[in-house]
C-alpha positions as CSV (number, residue, x, y, z in Angstrom):
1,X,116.4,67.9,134.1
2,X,119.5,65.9,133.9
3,X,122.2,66.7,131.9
4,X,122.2,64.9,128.3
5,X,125.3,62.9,126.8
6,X,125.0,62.1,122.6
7,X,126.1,59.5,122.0
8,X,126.9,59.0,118.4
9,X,127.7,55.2,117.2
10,X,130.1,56.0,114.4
11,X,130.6,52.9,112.2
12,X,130.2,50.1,109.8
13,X,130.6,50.4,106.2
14,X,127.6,51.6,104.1
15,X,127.7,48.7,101.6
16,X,124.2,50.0,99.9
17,X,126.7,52.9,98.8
18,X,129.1,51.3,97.2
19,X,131.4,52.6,94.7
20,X,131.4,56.1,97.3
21,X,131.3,54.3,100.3
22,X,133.9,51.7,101.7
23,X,135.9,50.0,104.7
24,X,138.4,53.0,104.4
25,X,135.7,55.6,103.7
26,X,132.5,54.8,104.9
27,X,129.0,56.7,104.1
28,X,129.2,59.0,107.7
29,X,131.9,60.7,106.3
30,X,130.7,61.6,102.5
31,X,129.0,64.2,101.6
32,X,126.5,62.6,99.9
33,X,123.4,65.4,100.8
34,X,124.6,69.3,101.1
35,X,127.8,70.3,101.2
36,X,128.5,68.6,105.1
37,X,128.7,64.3,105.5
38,X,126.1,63.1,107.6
39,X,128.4,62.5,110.5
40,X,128.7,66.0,110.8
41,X,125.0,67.3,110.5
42,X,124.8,64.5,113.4
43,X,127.1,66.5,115.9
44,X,125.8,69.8,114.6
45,X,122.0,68.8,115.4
46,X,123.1,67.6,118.8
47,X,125.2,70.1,120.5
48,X,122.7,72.8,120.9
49,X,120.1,70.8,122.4
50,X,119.3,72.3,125.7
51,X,120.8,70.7,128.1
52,X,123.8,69.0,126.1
53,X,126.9,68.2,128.5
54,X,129.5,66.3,126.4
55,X,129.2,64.4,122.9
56,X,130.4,61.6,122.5
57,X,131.7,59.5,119.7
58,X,132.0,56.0,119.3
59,X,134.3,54.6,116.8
60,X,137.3,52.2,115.5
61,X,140.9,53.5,115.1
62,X,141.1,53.5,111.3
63,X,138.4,56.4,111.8
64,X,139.8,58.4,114.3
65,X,141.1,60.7,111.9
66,X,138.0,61.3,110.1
67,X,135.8,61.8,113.3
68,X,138.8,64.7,114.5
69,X,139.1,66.0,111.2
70,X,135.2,66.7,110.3
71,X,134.6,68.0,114.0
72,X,136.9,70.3,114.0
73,X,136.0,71.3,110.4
74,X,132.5,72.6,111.9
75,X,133.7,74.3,114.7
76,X,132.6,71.9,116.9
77,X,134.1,69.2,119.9
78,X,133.6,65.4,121.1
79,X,134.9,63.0,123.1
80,X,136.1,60.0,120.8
81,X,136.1,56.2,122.7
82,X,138.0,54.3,120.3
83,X,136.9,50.6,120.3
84,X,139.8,48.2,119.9
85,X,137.3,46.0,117.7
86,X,134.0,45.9,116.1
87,X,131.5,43.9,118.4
88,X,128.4,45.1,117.0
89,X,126.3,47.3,118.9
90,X,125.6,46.3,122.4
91,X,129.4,46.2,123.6
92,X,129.8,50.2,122.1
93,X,126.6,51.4,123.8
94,X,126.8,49.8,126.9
95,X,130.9,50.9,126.9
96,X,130.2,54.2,126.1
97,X,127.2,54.3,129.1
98,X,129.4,53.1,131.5
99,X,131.8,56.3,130.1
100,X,129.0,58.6,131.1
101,X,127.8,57.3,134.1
102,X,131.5,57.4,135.3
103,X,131.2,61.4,134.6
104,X,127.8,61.6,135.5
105,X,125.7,59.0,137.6
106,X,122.5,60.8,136.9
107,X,123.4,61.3,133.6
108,X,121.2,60.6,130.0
109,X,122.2,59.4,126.6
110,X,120.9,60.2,123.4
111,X,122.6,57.5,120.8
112,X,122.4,58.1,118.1
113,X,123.5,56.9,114.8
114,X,125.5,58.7,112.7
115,X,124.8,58.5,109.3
116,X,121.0,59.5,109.4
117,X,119.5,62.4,107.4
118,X,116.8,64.6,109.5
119,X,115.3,67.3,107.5
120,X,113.9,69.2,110.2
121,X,117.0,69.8,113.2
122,X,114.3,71.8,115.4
123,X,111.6,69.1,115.4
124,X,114.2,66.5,116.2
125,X,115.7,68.2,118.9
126,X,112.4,68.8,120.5
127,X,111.7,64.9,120.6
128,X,115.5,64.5,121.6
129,X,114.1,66.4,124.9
130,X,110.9,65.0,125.6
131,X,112.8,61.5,125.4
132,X,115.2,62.6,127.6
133,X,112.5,63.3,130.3
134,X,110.9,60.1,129.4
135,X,114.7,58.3,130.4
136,X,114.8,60.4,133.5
137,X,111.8,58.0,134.9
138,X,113.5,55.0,134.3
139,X,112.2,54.3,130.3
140,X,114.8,53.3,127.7
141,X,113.5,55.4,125.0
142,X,113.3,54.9,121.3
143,X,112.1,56.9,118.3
144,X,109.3,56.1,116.3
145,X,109.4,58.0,113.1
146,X,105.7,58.7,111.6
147,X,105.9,56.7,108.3
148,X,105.2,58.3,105.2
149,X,105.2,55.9,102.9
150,X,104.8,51.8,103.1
151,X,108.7,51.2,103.1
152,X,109.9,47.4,103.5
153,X,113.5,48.5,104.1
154,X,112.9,49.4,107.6
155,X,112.0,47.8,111.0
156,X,108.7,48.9,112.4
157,X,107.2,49.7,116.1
158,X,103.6,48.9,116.9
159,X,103.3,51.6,119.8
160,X,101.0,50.4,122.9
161,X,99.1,52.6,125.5
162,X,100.3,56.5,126.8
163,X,102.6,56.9,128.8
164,X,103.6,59.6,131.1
165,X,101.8,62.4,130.2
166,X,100.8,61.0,126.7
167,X,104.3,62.2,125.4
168,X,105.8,58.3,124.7
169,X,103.8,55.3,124.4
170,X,104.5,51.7,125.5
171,X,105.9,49.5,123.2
172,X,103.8,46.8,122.2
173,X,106.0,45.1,119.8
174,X,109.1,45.3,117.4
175,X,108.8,44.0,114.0
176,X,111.3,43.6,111.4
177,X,111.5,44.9,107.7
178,X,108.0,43.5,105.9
179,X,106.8,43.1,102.8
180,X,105.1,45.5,101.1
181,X,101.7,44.5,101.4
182,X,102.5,44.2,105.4
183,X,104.1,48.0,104.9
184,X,101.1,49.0,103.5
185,X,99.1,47.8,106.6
186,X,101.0,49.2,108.8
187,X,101.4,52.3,107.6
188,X,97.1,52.1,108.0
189,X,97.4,51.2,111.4
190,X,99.7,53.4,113.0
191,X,103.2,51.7,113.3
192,X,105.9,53.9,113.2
193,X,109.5,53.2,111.9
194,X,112.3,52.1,114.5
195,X,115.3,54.8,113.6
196,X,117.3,52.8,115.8
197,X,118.0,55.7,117.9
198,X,117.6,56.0,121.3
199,X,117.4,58.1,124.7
200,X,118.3,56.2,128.5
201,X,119.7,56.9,132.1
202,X,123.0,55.4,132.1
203,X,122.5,53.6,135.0
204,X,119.3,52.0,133.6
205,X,120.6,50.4,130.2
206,X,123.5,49.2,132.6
207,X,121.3,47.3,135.1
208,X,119.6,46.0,132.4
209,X,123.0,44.6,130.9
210,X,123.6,43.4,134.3
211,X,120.2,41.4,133.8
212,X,120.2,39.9,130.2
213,X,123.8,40.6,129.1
214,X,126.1,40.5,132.4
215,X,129.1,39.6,130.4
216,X,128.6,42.7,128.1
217,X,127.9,44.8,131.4
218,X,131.2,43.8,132.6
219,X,133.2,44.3,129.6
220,X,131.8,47.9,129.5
221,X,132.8,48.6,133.0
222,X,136.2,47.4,132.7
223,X,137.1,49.1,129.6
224,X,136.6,52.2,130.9
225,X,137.8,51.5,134.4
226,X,141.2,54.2,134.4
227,X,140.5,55.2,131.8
228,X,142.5,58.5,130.2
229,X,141.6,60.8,127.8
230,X,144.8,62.1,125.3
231,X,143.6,65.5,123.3
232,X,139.9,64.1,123.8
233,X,140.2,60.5,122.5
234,X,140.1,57.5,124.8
235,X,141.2,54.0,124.0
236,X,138.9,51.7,125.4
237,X,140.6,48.7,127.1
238,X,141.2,45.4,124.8
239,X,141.1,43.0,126.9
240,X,138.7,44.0,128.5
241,X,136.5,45.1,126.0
242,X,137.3,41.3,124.4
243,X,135.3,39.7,127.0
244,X,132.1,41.2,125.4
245,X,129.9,38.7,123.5
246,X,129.0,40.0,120.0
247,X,125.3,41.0,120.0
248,X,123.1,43.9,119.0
249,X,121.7,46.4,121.2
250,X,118.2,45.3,119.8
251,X,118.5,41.4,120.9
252,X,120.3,42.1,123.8
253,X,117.9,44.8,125.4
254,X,115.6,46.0,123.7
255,X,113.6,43.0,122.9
256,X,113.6,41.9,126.4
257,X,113.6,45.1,128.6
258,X,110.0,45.8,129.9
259,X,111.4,49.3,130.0
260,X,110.9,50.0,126.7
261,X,108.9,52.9,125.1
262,X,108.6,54.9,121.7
263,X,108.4,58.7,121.6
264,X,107.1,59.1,118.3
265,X,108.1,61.9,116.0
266,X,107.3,63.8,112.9
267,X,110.6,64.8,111.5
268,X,111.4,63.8,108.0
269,X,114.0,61.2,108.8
270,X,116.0,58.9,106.4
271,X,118.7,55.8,107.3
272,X,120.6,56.8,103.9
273,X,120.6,53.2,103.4
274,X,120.9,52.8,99.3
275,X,120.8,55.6,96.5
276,X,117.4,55.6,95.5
277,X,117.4,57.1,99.8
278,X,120.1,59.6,98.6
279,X,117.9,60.3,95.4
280,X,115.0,61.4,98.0
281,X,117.0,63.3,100.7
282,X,118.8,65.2,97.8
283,X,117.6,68.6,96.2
284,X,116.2,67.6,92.9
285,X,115.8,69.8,89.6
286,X,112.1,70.3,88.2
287,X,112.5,66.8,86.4
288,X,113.4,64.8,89.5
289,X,116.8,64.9,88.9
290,X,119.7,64.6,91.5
291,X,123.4,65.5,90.8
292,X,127.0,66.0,92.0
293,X,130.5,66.6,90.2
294,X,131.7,66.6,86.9
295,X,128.0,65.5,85.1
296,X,125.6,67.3,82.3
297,X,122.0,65.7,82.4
298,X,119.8,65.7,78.8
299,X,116.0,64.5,78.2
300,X,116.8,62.3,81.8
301,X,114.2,62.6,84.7
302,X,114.1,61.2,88.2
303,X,118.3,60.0,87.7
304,X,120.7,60.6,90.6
305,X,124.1,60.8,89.4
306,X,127.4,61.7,91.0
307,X,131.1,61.8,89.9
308,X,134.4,62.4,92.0
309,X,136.1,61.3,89.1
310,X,135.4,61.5,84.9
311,X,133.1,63.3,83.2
312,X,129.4,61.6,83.2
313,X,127.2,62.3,80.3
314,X,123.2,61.2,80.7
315,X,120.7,61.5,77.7
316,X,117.2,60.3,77.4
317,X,117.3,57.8,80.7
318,X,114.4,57.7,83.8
319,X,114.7,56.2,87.3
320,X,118.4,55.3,87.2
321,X,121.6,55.8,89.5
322,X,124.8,56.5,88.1
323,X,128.1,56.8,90.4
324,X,131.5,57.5,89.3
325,X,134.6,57.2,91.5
326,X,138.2,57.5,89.6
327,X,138.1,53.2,90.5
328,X,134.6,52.3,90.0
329,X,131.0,52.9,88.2
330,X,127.8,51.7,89.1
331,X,124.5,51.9,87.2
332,X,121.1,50.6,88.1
333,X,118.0,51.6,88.4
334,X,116.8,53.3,91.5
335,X,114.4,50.6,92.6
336,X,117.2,48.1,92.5
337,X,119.6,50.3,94.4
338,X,118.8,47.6,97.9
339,X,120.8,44.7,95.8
340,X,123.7,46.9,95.4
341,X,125.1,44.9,98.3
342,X,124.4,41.7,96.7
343,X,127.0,42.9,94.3
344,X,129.5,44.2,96.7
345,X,129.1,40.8,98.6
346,X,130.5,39.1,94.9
347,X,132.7,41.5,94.6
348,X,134.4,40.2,98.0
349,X,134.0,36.4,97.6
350,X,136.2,37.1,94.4
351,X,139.1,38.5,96.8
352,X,138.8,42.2,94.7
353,X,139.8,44.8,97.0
354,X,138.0,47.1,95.0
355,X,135.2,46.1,97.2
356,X,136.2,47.6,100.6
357,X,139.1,50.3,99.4
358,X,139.4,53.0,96.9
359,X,142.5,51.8,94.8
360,X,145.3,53.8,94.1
361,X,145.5,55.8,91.8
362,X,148.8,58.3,89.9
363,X,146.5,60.4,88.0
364,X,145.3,64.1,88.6
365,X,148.8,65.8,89.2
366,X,149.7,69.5,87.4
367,X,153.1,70.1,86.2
368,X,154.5,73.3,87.1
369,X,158.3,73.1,86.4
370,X,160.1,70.2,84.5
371,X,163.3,70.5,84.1
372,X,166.0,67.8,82.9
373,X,166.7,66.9,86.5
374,X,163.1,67.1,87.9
375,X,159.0,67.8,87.9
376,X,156.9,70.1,90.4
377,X,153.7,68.7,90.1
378,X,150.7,70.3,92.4
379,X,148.5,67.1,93.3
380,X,144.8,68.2,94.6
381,X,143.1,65.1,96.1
382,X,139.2,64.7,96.9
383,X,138.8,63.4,100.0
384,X,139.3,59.4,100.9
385,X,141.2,59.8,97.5
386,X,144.0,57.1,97.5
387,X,147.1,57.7,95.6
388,X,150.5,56.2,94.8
389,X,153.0,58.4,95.5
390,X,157.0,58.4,93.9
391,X,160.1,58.8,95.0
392,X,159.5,62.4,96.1
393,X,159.7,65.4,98.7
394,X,156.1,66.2,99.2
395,X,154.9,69.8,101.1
396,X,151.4,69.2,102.0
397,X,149.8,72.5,101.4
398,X,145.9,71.8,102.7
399,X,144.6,69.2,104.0
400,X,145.1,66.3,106.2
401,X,146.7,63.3,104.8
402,X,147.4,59.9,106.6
403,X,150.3,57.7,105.4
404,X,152.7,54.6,106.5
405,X,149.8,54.6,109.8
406,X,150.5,58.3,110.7
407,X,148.7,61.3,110.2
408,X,150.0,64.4,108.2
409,X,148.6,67.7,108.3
410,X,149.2,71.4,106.3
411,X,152.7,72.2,106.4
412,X,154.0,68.8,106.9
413,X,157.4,68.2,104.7
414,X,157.9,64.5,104.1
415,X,161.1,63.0,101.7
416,X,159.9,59.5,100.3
417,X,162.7,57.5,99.6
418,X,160.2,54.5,98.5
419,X,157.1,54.5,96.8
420,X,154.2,55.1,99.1
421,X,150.2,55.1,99.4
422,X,148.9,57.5,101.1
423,X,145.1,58.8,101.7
424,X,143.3,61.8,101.6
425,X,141.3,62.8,104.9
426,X,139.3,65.7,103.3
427,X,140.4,67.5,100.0
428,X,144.2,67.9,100.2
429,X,146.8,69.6,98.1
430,X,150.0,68.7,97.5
431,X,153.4,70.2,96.1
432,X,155.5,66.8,94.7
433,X,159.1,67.4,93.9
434,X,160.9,64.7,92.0
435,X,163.8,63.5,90.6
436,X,162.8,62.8,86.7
């Protein structure tokens, strides 16, 4: 079998989950189920699948530091191809195929998206496989999830005759999100849901570039023509990657190739796409009831709330989301968590930056000495935590911390002569000396 290359698309901006999730801290990187983000339970289902070569992430600059930072807080390594901008989907995959197929012309990629929740690691990494051998014969394979209930906030396959040996079927159509009657037929006649993940040859999703998108296929070529890896990461080539045109990997393949096939799959699978998705994916409390941080829940059922911030206080509520961040709070009921974006979109159209950014903030700092000539405070941030900083000497004793465009980690002493913003990458502590 050939050897197998994830590939894991890491970005946009997880709108659905906003007040947690932003421009400058997207979803992939919270950790909004279990105790590791979703980024990471990507790489960790991944690199033990038999027959793994290299993993591979795909992201912007101003993520870098999180994709580094989380991979090496599991133990774990990838290759990071930096694109110089976002130009949705087709341009990353196809860059990132031309990457492997430099290193390996025979070679297969799994993409992958990486903010997805999969319950069940072993049953995905058995379809991850039999896809794989389904690429190897020239398919350009995607996974059908077996639905488990009518959703209408997902796209849906209609699968077509066996394939192979009965392991993937043809794909007899694409269909996008429906409404909930159409859900419920589906779900009667045997659709599956598109996860938007996928398994190819290289060399096949290129020549079909080469067919439909040739402009894309020669952007991905040239942007990783020479190219050099420093400490893993590789910056993809802007002018070349510029020539691109702006499409998704769905309308400029896959609803054209004749290649096409589904390999459907049974694993409990979620896009994470709004809270009332977090609500399900989450362990829940014999009354349906979802929490994280600083909350006490009383006579409440079916609620999901989370705080990185205040104290939250629930009494004698059903069906609701509550999330606290030290900027923002949003309430709503689960079933309207989908038109959270509506609100963001507002948010943006009246030019608040609260919208895309966690604003700074001066609280959360301990005083250990003041005297009449200065304070020791110790600062402990949560992580994508943004904060104003004084006229200081900082020690950074944990954590990573970027600031001024550069990236600071444990044992870094900086003297700020200004005031100065800087961000959390993880938890971080800080020792803050200054003049009073």
């Amino acid at each position: 079998m050939a050897a197998i290359y994830p590939v894991i698309l890491c970005g946009g901006s997880g709108t659905r989950l906003w007040p947690a999730s932003r421009s400058d801290q997207p979803k992939q990187f919270l950790k909004l189920v279990g105790d590791r983000s979703s980024f990471q339970e990507t790489v960790l289902r991944v690199k033990d699948i038999p027959g793994v070569a290299e993993v591979v992430v795909v992201t912007g600059e101003a993520m870098v530091a999180f994709v580094a930072e989380q991979t090496a807080e599991i133990g774990a390594w990838a290759t990071i191809l930096v694109e110089p901008e976002a130009r949705d989907s087709a341009p990353a995959v196809a860059a990132a195929a031309a990457y492997v197929q430099a290193q390996d012309p025979a070679g297969v990629v799994l993409m992958l998206a990486a903010d997805h929740h999969i319950a069940q690691p072993e049953i995905f990494q058995q379809a991850a496989v039999t896809a794989a051998r389904a690429a190897e014969q020239g398919y350009i394979v995607t996974f059908g999830v077996q639905p488990t209930v009518p959703a209408t906030g997902f796209g849906y396959i209609r699968p077509g005759a066996p394939l192979l040996d009965g392991s993937v079927r043809e794909v007899a159509a694409f269909v996008e999100k429906p409404d909930q009657a159409t859900a419920e037929r589906y779900l009667l006649e045997g659709y599956l849901w598109n996860s938007g993940n996928f398994a190819f040859q290289a060399s096949t999703l290129l020549a079909e570039f080469d067919v439909f998108e040739p402009t894309v296929a020669a952007a991905a070529r040239g942007c990783v023509a020479g190219l050099a890896l420093e400490a893993g990461i590789g910056r993809l080539n802007r002018e070349a990657f510029a020539q691109a045109k702006k499409i998704s990997l769905d309308y400029a393949i896959m609803e054209r190739t004749q290649k096409a096939a589904v390999a459907p799959a049974a694993f409990a699978w979620s896009d994470l796409g709004a809270w009332d998705a977090i609500w399900e994916a989450s362990t829940r409390d014999d009354d349906g009831n979802a929490w994280a941080g600083d909350v006490e829940l009383h006579g409440s059922s079916n609620v999901l709330v989370r705080s990185t911030g205040p104290y939250v206080g629930v009494i004698g509520v059903n069906d609701i989301v509550v999330v606290a961040e030290p900027d923002a709070v949003l309430v709503c009921h689960r079933k309207d968590s989908q038109a959270v974006k509506t609100l963001v979109d507002g948010l943006k159209a009246k030019g608040r930056s609260i919208a895309s950014r966690k604003n700074a903030v001066s609280n959360g700092a301990e005083t250990l000495v003041s005297t009449d000539g200065f304070d020791v405070e110790l600062r402990r941030w949560s992580a994508g935590e943004t904060v104003l900083l004084p006229v200081s000497t900082i020690q950074l004793l944990e954590g990573v911390i970027e600031m001024g465009g550069e990236v600071y980690a444990a044992g870094a002493l900086l003297t700020l002569d200004v005031e100065g913003q800087a961000r959390a990458i993880g938890a971080a502590t800080l020792l803050v000396t200054r003049p009073r």
